[in-house]
C-alpha positions as CSV (number, residue, x, y, z in Angstrom):
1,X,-64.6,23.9,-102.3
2,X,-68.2,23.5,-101.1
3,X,-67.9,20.5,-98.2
4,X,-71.3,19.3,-98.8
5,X,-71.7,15.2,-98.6
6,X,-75.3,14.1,-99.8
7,X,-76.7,11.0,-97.4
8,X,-76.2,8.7,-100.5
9,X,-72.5,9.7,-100.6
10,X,-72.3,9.4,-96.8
11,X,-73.1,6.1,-96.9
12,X,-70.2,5.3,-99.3
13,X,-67.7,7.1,-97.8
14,X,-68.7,5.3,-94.1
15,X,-68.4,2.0,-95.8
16,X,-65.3,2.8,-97.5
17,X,-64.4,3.7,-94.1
18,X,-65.1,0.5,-93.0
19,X,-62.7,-1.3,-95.5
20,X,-59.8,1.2,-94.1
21,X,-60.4,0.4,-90.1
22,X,-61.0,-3.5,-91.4
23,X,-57.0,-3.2,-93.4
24,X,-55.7,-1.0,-90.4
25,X,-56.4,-3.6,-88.1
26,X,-54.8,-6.6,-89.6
27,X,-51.6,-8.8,-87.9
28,X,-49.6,-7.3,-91.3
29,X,-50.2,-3.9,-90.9
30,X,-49.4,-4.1,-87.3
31,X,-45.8,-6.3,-88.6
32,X,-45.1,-3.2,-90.7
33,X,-45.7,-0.1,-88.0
34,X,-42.7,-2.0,-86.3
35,X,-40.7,-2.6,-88.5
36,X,-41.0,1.1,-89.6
37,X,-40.4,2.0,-86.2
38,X,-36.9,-0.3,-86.1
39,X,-36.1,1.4,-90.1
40,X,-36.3,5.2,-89.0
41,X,-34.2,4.6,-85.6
42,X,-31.5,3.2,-87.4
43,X,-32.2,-0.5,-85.7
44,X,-33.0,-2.5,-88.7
45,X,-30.9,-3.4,-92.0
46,X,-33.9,-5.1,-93.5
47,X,-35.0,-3.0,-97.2
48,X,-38.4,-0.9,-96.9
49,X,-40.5,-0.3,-99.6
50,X,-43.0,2.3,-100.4
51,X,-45.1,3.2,-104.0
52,X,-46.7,6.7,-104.3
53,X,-48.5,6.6,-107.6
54,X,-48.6,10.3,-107.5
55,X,-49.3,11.6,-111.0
56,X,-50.7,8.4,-112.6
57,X,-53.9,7.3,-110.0
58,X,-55.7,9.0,-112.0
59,X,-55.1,5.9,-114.2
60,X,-55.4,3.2,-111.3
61,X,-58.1,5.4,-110.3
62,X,-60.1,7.0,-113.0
63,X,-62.5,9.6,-112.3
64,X,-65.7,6.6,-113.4
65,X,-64.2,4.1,-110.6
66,X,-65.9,7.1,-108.0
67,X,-68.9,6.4,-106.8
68,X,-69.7,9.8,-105.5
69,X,-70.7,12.9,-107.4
70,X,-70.0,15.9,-105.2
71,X,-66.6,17.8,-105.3
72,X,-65.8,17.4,-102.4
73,X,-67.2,13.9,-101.3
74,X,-65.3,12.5,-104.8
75,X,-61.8,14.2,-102.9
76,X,-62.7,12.3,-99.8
77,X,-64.0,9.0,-101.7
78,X,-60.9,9.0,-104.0
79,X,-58.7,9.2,-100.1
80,X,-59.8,6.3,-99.0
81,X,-60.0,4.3,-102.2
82,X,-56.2,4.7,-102.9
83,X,-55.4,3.6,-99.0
84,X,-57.9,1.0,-99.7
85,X,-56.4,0.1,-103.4
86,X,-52.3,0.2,-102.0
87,X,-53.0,-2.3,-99.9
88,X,-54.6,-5.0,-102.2
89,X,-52.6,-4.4,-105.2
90,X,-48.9,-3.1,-103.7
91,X,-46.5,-5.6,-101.7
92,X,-45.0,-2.9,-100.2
93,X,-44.4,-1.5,-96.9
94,X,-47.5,1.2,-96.7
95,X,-49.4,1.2,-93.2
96,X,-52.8,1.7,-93.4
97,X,-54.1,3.6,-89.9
98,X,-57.6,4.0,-89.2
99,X,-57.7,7.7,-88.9
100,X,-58.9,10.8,-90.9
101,X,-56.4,13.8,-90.0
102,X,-58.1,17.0,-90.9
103,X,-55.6,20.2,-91.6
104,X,-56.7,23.0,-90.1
105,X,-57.5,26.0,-92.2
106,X,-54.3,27.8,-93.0
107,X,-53.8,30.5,-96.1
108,X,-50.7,30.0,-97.4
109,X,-48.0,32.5,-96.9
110,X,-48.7,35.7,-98.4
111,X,-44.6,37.0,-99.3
112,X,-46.1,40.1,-100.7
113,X,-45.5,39.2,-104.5
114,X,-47.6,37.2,-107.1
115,X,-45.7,34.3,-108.7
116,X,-46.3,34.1,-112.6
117,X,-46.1,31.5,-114.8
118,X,-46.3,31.3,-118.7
119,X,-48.6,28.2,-119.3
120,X,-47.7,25.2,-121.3
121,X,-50.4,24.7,-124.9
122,X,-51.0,21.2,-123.6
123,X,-52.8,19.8,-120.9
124,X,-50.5,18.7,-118.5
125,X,-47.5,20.3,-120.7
126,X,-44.4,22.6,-118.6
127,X,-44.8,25.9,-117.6
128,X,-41.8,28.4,-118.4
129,X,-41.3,30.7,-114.9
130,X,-41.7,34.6,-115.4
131,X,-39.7,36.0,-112.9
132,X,-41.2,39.0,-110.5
133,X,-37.7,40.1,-108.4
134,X,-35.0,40.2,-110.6
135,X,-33.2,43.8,-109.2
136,X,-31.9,44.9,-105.5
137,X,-34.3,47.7,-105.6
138,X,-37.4,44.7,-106.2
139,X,-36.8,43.1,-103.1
140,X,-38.9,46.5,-101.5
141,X,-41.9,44.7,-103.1
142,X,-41.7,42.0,-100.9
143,X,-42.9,41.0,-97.1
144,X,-42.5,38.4,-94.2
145,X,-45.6,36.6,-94.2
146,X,-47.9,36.5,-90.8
147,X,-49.8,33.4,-90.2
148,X,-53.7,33.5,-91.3
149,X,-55.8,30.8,-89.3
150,X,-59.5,30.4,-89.2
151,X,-60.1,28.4,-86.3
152,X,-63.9,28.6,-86.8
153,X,-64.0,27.1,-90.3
154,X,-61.6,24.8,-88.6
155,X,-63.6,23.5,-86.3
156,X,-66.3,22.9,-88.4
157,X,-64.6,21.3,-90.9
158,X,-63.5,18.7,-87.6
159,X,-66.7,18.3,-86.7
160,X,-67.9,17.6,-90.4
161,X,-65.5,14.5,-90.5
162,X,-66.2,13.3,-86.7
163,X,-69.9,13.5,-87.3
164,X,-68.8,11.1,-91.5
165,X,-65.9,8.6,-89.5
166,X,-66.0,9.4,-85.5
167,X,-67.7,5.7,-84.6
168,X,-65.1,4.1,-87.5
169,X,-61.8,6.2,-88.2
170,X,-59.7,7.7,-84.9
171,X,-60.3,11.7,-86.6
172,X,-57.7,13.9,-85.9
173,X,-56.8,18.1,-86.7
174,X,-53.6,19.1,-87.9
175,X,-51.8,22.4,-88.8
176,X,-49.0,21.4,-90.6
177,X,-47.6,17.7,-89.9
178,X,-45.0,17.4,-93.2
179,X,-42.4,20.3,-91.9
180,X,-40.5,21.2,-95.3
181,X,-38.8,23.7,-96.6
182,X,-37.7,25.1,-100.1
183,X,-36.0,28.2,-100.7
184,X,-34.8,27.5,-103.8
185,X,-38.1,26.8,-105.2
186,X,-38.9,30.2,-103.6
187,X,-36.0,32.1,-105.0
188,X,-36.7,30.7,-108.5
189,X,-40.3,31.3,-108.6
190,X,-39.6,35.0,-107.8
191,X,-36.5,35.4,-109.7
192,X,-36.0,32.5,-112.4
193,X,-34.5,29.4,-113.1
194,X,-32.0,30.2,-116.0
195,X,-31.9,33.5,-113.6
196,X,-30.9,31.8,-110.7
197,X,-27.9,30.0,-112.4
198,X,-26.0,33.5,-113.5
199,X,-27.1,35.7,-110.3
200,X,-24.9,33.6,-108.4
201,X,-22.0,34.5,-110.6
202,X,-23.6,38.0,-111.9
203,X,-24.5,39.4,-108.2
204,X,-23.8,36.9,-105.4
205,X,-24.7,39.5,-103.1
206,X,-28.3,40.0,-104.3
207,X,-28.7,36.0,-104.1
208,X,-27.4,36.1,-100.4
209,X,-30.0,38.4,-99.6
210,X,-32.9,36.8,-101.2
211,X,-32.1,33.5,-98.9
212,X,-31.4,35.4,-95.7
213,X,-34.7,37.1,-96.6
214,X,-36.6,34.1,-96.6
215,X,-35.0,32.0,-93.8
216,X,-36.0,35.4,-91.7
217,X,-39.7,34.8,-93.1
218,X,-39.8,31.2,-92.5
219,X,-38.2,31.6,-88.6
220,X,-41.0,34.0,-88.3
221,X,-43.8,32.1,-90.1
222,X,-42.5,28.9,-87.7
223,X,-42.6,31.3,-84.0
224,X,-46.0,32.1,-85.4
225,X,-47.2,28.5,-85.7
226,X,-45.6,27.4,-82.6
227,X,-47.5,30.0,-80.9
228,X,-50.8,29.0,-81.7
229,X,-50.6,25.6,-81.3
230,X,-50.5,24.4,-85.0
231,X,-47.5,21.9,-84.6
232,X,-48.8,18.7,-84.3
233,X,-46.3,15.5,-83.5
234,X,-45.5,13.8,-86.6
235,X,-43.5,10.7,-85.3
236,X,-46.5,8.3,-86.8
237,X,-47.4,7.9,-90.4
238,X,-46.8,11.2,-91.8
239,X,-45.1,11.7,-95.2
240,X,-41.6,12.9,-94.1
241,X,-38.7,14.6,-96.2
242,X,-39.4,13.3,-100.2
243,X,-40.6,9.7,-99.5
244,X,-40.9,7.6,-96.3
245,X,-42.8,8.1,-93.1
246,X,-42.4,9.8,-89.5
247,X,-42.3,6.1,-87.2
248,X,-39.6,7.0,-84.4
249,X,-39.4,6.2,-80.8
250,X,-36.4,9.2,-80.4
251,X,-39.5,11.7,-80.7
252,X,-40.6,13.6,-79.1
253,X,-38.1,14.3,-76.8
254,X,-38.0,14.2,-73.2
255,X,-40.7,16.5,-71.5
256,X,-42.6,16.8,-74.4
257,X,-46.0,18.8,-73.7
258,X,-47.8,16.3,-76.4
259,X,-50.8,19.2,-76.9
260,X,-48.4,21.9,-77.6
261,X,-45.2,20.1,-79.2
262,X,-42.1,22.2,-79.7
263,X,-39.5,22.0,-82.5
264,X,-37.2,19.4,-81.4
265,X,-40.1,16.8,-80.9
266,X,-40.4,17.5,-84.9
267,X,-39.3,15.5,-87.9
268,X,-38.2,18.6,-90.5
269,X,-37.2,18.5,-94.0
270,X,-35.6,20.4,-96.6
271,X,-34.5,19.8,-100.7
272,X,-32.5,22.1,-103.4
273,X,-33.6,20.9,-106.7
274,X,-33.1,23.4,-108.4
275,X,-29.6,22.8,-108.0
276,X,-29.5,19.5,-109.6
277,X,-26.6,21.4,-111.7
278,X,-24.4,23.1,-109.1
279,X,-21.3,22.3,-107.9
280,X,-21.2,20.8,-104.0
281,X,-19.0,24.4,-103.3
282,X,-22.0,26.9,-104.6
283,X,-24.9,24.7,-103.6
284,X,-23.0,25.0,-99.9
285,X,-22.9,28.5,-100.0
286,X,-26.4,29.5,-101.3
287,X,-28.7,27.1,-100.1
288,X,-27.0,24.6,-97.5
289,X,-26.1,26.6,-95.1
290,X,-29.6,28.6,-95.3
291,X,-31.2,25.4,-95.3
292,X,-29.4,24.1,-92.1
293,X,-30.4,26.9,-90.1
294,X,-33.9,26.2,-90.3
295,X,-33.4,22.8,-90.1
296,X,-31.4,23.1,-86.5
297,X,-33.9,23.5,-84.2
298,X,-35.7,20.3,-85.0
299,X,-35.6,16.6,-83.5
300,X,-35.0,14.7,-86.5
301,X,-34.5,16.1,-90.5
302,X,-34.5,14.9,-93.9
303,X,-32.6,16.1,-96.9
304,X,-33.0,16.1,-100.4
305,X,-35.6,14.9,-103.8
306,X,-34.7,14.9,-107.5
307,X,-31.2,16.3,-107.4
308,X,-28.2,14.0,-107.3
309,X,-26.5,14.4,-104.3
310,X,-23.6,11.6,-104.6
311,X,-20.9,14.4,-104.5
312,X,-22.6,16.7,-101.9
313,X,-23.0,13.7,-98.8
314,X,-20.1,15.1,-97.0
315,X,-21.8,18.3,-96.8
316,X,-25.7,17.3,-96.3
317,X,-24.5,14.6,-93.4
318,X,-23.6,18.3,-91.6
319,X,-27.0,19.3,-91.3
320,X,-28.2,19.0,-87.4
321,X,-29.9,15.6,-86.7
322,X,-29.8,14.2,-90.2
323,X,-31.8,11.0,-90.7
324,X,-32.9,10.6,-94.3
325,X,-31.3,11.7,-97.5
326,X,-33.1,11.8,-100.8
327,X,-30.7,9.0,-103.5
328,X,-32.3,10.3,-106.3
329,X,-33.1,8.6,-109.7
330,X,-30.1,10.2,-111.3
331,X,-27.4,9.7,-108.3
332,X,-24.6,7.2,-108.4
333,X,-25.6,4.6,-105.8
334,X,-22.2,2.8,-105.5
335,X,-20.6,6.3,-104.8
336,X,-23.8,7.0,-102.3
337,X,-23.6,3.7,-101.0
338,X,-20.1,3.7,-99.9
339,X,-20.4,7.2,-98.6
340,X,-23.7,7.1,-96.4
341,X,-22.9,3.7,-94.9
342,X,-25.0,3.8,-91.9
343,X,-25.1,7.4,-90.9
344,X,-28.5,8.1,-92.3
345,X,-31.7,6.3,-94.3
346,X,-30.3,5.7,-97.7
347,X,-33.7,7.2,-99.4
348,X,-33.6,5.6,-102.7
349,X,-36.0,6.9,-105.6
350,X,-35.7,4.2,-108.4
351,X,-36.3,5.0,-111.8
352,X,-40.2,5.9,-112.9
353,X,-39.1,4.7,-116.3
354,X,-39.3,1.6,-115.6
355,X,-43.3,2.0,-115.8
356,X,-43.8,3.2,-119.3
357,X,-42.6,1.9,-122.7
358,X,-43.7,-1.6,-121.9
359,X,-42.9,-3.8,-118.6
360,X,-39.3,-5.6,-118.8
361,X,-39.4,-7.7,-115.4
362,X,-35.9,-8.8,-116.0
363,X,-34.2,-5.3,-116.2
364,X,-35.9,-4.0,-113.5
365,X,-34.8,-6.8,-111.4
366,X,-31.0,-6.3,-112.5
367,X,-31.7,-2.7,-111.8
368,X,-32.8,-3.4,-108.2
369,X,-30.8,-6.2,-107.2
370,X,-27.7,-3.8,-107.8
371,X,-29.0,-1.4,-105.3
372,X,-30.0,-3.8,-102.8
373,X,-26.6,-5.7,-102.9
374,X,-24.4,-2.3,-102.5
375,X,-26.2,-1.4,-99.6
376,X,-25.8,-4.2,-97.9
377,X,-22.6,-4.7,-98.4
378,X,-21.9,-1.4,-97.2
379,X,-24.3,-1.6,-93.9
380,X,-27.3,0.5,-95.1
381,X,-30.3,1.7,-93.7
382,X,-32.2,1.3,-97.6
383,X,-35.9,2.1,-98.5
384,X,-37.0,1.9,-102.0
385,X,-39.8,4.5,-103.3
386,X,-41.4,4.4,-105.8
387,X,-43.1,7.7,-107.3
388,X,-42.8,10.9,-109.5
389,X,-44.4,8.6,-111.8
390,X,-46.4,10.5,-114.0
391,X,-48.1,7.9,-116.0
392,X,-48.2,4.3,-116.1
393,X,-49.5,4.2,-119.4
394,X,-53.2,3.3,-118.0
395,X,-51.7,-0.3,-117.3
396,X,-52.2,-0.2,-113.4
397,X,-50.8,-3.4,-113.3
398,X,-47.0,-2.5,-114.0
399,X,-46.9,-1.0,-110.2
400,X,-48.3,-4.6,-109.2
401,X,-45.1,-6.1,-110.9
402,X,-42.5,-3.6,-109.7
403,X,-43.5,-3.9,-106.5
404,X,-43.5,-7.6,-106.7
405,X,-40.2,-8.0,-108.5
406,X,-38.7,-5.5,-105.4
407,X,-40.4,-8.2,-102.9
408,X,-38.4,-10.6,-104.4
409,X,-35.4,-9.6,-104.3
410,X,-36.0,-8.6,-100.8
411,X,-36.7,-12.0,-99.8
412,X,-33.6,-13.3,-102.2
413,X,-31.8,-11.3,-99.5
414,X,-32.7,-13.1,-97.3
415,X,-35.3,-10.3,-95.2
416,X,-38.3,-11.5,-95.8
């Protein structure tokens, strides 16, 4: 994409700008940094809350609501307008900061094979995967991937945004700040999904060495990053795990070098998906204990998405420095509940449903309140978030009543 901003669309994007550093400054937004901080170091029992559109702003935010014409400036305009539109419209807990963090330019990993798909007839339909490794012999075909940085194009791409938002928005450069890993996603876009499910029955072997494959790769692609200085601290608003944000005082640690930080100032994260279906003995033995390797070396981790992990806790609350876990749509909360207690954030993902097929106020609110009342009675650390939602049926306004029926029976709690 072509970063060209025309001086008509600069002067949108630097009053939009304006809104953002105006929010970021408020007494609230201040009131919610805190309490975020409190939340993630395991110091409050008060519920957060948190709403990621995700798939449906392009209803709350249509492509005629954008002022500017330009690729790139509409990426930038659109940014800002959903920081600027979360805050008006969403009771929730969302902190606003008055920065712009720029990525630095990173390829991604090259493993040395293509990934096909087989495309869905519909817009926005499913694709089927079309695996590429599916023998011993294919794993030849692939390679560890070496890191490809272009600090030049980096640097200008800094100095684009400092020259747009340096006198309104703190701008900041990033490599990677949202530390995640997912092998499984990686073994099942090489090998298959269906595929997946019988090679760990069919050859067991061949699956083990697919996974020690890539958590070589990764270790390697990590040393890589560390080495030229692409690790950023992420203990501030950065997306962390599947939901929820990086706030700690326990990072970094002690004798941090803030310029260069190393792995155990980090927040990490890791998820499984793909094995939604498995039992807690197979999803141990081909992905957990992969998973936790990479995971070790890093200050504070997360676990976990989509896939229902009520019957695996015992095995995720193993992983080193665990301090979220994904409680996913489909996961028995009593059973999570009584499990997790206080020994990590209990990362609840309600129900998108909830958001389509009409609005019923009343159900949603029975469907909360039972969440919020087993974790408290069973002492935990809850946040409530809100995404995967795909559509809202181009009625933006259901968000506005979700999020205030979960404010209320926050407050009925007694929190607010």
């Amino acid at each position: 994409m072509e970063r060209v901003i025309t001086p008509s669309e600069r002067n949108v994007l630097r009053q939009l700008a304006l809104r953002v550093a105006e929010i970021a400054a408020l007494p609230e937004v201040a009131r919610r940094r805190e309490r975020w901080y409190a939340h993630n170091d395991l110091k409050s029992t008060r519920p957060m809350l948190l709403v990621f559109p995700e798939g449906a702003w392009q209803e709350l935010l249509p492509p005629s609501a954008l002022a500017c014409r330009g690729e790139f400036a509409r990426a930038v305009e659109l940014e800002l307008r959903k920081r600027i539109y979360t805050f008006e419209h969403f009771q929730d807990d969302t902190v606003v900061e008055a920065e712009w963090v720029e990525l630095e330019q990173i390829a991604p990993p090259d493993w040395g094979v293509e990934v096909q798909r087989q495309a869905a007839p519909q817009a926005r339909g499913t694709w089927k995967f079309a695996p590429v490794i599916r023998r011993p012999e294919d794993l030849r075909r692939l390679h560890y991937p070496d890191l490809e940085h272009d600090p030049a194009a980096s640097r200008r791409a800094a100095d684009q945004m400092h020259d747009l938002f340096g006198d309104i928005l703190q701008v900041k450069t990033a490599g990677i700040k949202h530390i995640s890993f997912h092998l499984m996603k990686e073994y099942t876009n090489w090998c298959g999904l269906e595929e997946m499910m019988t090679d760990m029955l069919d050859q067991p072997g061949f699956v083990h060495a697919v996974m020690r494959f890539l958590v070589e790769g990764h270790r390697r692609y990590v040393a890589q990053m560390l080495e030229a200085g692409l690790f950023k601290l992420n203990n501030d608003n950065s997306y962390q795990s599947s939901g929820g944000n990086s706030y700690t005082h326990e990072l970094p640690r002690p004798g941090c070098d803030p310029a260069r930080p190393r792995l155990c100032d980090l927040w990490a994260s890791a998820e499984s998906q793909e094995m939604a279906l498995v039992s807690p003995r197979m999803h141990r033995e081909f992905a957990l204990q992969y998973e936790k390797e990479l995971l070790a070396p890093f200050g504070l981790t997360g676990y976990g998405c989509c896939e229902d992990l009520s019957r695996k806790l015992d095995d995720v609350l193993t992983i080193p420095h665990i301090r979220r876990i994904s409680i996913s749509p489909f996961a028995d909360v009593d059973r999570s509940a009584a499990r997790l207690k206080g020994e990590a954030i209990f990362s609840w993902k309600p129900h998108p449903s909830h958001l389509v097929g009409g609005f019923d106020a009343e159900k949603v609110r029975a469907y909360l309140r039972h969440t919020v009342e087993v974790c408290r009675e069973n002492g935990c650390f809850l946040e409530m978030i809100l995404k995967d939602t795909h559509t809202c049926e181009f009625h933006p306004e259901r968000f506005d009543q979700w999020t205030q029926v979960a404010r209320e029976e926050i407050q009925r709690m007694g929190w607010d």
